[in-house]
N, C-alpha and C positions, 0 to 999 in steps of 0.2 A: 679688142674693142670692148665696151662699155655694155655690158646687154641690157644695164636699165636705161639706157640713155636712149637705144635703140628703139625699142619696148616702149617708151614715152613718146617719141617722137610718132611712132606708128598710131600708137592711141589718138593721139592729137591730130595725126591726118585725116585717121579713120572719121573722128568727131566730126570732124568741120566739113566731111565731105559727105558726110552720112545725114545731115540734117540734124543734127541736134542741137536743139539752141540751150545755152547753157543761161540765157537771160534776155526778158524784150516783155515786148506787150503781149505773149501770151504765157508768162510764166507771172504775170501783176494779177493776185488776186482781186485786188479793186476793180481791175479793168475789166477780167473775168467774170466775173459776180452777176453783175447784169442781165447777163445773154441766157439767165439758169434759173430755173423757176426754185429754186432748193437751196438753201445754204450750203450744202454738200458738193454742191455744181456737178450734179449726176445726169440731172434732167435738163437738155437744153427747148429753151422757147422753139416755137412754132416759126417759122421761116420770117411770118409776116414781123413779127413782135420784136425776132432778131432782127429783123432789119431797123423799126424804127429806132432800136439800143443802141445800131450799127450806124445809122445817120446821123445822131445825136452826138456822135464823138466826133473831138475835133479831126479837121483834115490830116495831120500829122501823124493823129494815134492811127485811124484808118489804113494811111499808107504803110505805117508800122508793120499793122496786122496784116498787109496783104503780101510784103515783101516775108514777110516772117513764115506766111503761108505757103506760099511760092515752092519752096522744097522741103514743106514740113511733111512729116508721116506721124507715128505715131508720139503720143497720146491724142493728137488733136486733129487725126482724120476726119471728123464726123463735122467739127469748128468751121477748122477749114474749108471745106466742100462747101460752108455757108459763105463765107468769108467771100472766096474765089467766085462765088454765083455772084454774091454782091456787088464785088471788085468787077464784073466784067471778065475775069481770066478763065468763065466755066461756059 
């Protein structure tokens, strides 16, 4: 057998079962930018403030983020957890 094939195939399961998004509405810095008082996007707004960023998008990017949330972990635990309040899922 083929061990790099195997070896890729593995990675690739692991990926897609593991939560990682490899592209969506929380990997669009545009989208991002908003919700962060800092160009760095180190510092996220205040719950209230994220929410009005959060309302202000359309319905589609919304549902984006929350499906994108759904079984995201890391780097955007902290996002999330807003997101998910927001969505109703918390």
């Amino acid at each position: 057998m083929n061990i790099k094939a195997i070896c890729l195939g593995a990675a690739i399961a692991l990926s897609s079962s593991g939560g990682i998004a490899l592209a969506g509405a929380l990997n669009e810095p545009d989208t991002m930018e908003p919700f962060f008082t800092d160009a760095s996007m180190k510092t996220m707004k205040p719950l209230e403030e994220f929410k009005v960023v959060f309302m202000a998008m359309p319905a589609e990017k919304r549902e984006q983020m929350k499906k994108e949330c759904a079984d995201m972990r890391q780097p955007f635990t902290a996002f999330c957890a807003n997101v998910n309040t927001l969505g109703g899922h918390n």
